[in-house]
C-alpha positions as CSV (number, residue, x, y, z in Angstrom):
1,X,96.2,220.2,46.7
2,X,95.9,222.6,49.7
3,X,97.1,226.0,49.3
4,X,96.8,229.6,51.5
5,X,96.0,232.9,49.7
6,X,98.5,235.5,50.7
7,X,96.0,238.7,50.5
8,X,94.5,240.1,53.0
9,X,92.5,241.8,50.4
10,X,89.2,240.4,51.2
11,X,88.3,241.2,47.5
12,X,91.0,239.7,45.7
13,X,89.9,236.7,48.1
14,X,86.8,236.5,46.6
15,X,87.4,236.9,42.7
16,X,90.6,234.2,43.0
17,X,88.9,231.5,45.2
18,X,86.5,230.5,41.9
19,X,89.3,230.9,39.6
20,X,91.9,228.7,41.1
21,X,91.0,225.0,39.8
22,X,91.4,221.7,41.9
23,X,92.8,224.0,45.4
24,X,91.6,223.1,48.6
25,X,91.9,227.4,49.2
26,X,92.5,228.9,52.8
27,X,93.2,232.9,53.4
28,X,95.7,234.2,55.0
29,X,95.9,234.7,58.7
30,X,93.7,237.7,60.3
31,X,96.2,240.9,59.8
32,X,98.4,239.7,57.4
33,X,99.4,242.6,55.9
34,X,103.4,242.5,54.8
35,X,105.0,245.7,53.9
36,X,105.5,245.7,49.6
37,X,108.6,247.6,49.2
38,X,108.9,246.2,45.4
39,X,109.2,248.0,42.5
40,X,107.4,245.7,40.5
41,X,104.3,243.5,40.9
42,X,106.6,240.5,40.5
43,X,108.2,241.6,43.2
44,X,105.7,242.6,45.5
45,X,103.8,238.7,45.2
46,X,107.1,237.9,45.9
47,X,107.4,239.3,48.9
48,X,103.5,237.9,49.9
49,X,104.2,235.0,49.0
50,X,107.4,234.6,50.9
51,X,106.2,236.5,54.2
52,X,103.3,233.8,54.2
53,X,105.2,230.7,53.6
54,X,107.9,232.2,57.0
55,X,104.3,232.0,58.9
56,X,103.5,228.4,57.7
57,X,105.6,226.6,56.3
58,X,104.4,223.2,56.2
59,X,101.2,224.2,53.9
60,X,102.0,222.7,50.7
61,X,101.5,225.7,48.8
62,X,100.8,229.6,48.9
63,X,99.7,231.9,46.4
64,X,100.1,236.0,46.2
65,X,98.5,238.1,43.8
66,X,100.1,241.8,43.0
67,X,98.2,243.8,40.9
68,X,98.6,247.3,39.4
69,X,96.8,249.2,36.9
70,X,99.4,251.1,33.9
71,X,98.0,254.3,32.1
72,X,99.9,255.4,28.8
73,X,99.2,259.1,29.6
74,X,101.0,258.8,32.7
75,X,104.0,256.7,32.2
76,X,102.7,253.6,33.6
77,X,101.2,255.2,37.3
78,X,99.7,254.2,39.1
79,X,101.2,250.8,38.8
80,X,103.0,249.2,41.7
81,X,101.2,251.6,43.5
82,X,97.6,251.3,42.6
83,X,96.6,250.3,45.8
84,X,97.8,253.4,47.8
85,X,98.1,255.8,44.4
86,X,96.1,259.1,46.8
87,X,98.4,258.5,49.3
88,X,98.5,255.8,52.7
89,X,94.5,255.9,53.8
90,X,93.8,255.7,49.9
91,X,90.3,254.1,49.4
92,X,88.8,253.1,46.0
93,X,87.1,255.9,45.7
94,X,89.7,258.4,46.8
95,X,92.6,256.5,44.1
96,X,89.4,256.5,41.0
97,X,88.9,260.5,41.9
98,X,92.9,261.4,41.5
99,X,93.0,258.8,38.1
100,X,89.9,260.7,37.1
101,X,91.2,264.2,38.2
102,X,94.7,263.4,36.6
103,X,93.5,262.5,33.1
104,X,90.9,265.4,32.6
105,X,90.9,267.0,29.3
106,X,93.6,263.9,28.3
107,X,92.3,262.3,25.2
108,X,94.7,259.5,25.4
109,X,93.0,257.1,27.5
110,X,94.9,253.9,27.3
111,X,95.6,252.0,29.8
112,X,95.7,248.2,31.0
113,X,95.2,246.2,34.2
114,X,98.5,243.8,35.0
115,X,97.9,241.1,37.3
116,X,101.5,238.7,38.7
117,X,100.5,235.5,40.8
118,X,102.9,234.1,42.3
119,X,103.1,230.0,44.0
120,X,105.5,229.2,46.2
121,X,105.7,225.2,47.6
122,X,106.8,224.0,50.9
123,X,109.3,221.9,49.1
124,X,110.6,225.4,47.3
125,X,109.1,225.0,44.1
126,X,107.8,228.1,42.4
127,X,105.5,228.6,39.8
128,X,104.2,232.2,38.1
129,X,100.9,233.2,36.1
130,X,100.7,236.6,34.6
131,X,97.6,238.0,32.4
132,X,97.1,241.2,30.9
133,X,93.8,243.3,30.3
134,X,94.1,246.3,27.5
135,X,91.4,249.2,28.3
136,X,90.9,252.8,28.6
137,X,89.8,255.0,31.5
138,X,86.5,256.3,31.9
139,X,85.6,259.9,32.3
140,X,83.5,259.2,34.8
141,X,83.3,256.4,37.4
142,X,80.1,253.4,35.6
143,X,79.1,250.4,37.4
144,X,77.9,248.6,40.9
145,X,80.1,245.5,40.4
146,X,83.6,244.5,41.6
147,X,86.6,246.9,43.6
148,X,89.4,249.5,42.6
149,X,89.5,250.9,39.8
150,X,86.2,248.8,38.0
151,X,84.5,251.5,38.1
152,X,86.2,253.5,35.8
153,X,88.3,251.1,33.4
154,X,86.5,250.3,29.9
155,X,87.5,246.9,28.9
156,X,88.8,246.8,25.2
157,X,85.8,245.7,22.5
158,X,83.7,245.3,25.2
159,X,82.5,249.1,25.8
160,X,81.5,248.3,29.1
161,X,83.4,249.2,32.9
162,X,84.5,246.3,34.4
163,X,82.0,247.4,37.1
164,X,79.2,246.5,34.6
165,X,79.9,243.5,34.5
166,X,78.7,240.2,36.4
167,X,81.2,238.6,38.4
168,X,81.4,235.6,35.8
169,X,81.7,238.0,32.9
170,X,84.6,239.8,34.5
171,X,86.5,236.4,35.5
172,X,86.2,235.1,32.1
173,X,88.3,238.2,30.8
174,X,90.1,239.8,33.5
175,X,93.8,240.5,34.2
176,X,93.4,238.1,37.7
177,X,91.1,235.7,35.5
178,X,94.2,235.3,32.7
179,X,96.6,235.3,35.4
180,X,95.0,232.2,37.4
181,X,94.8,230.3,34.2
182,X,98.2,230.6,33.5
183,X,99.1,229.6,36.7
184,X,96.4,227.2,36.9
185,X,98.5,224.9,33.9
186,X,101.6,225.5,35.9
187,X,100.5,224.0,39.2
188,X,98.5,221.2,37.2
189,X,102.4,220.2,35.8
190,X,103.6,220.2,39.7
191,X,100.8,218.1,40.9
């Protein structure tokens, strides 16, 4: 089955090319960038997935990926708006400082990693994978691997930044690698 990745998140690219099973996998036109005015990740791949599937709409399938990363200490942020959380020229290392900054002398760490994937067929079908990744943050940023906030989110029972971890590790565990598996089963019941 041929399917286009909605992202033009060279990253994200990279981690869910390996972890989508049996897809012929294309990216997104150059500049494909829609605007994500959800309030929820759901939402937001919605809205990917849809603005993609306008562009070409005889491919038989696209996929969008939102992700955000929830902190108990405070009330969920960054979340929908991990990507931009210091503001619109946020860069990973700019968002990881204000995290950082923002839960300084916090001993409640908690947080998790939320990943929505969302697959939307020419025909109109639809089909959703969600996974979820408890950890804590950091106190300081650990790690050479991956993008965002890797650096500084400890994976539960694992002790270790998703950073430290080999790309393989990570995709065995990880919110995106949950999420594609999910949605990996529900495309396998379309085909």
């Amino acid at each position: 089955m041929k399917a286009v990745l909605a992202t033009g998140n060279l990253h994200k690219a990279q981690e869910l090319e390996p972890l989508l099973d049996g897809l012929e996998l294309e990216r997104a036109p150059d500049g494909f960038d829609p605007e994500e005015t959800g309030t929820t990740l759901l939402q937001n791949a919605f809205i990917k997935a849809w603005a993609l599937r306008d562009m070409i709409p005889d491919t038989p399938w696209v996929i969008a990926d939102d992700t955000g990363l929830s902190v108990s200490a405070l009330g969920g942020r960054p979340g929908v708006y991990s990507a931009r959380y210091s503001g619109p020229d946020a860069t990973y290392e700019s968002n990881n400082r204000l995290l950082l900054t923002e839960l300084d002398g916090v001993d409640d760490r908690r947080a998790a990693f939320v990943c929505v994937l969302v697959a939307l067929s020419s025909g109109g079908e639809q089909r959703i994978g969600c996974g979820v990744l408890p950890g804590r943050i950091a106190t300081e940023p650990s790690g050479d691997h991956g993008f965002g906030y890797d650096p500084v989110f400890i994976i539960d029972g694992v002790g270790r930044t998703m950073a430290e971890m080999t790309p393989d590790e990570k995709n065995a565990m990880s919110h995106r690698g949950r999420a594609a598996r999910m949605l990996n089963r529900a495309m396998s019941e379309a085909a």
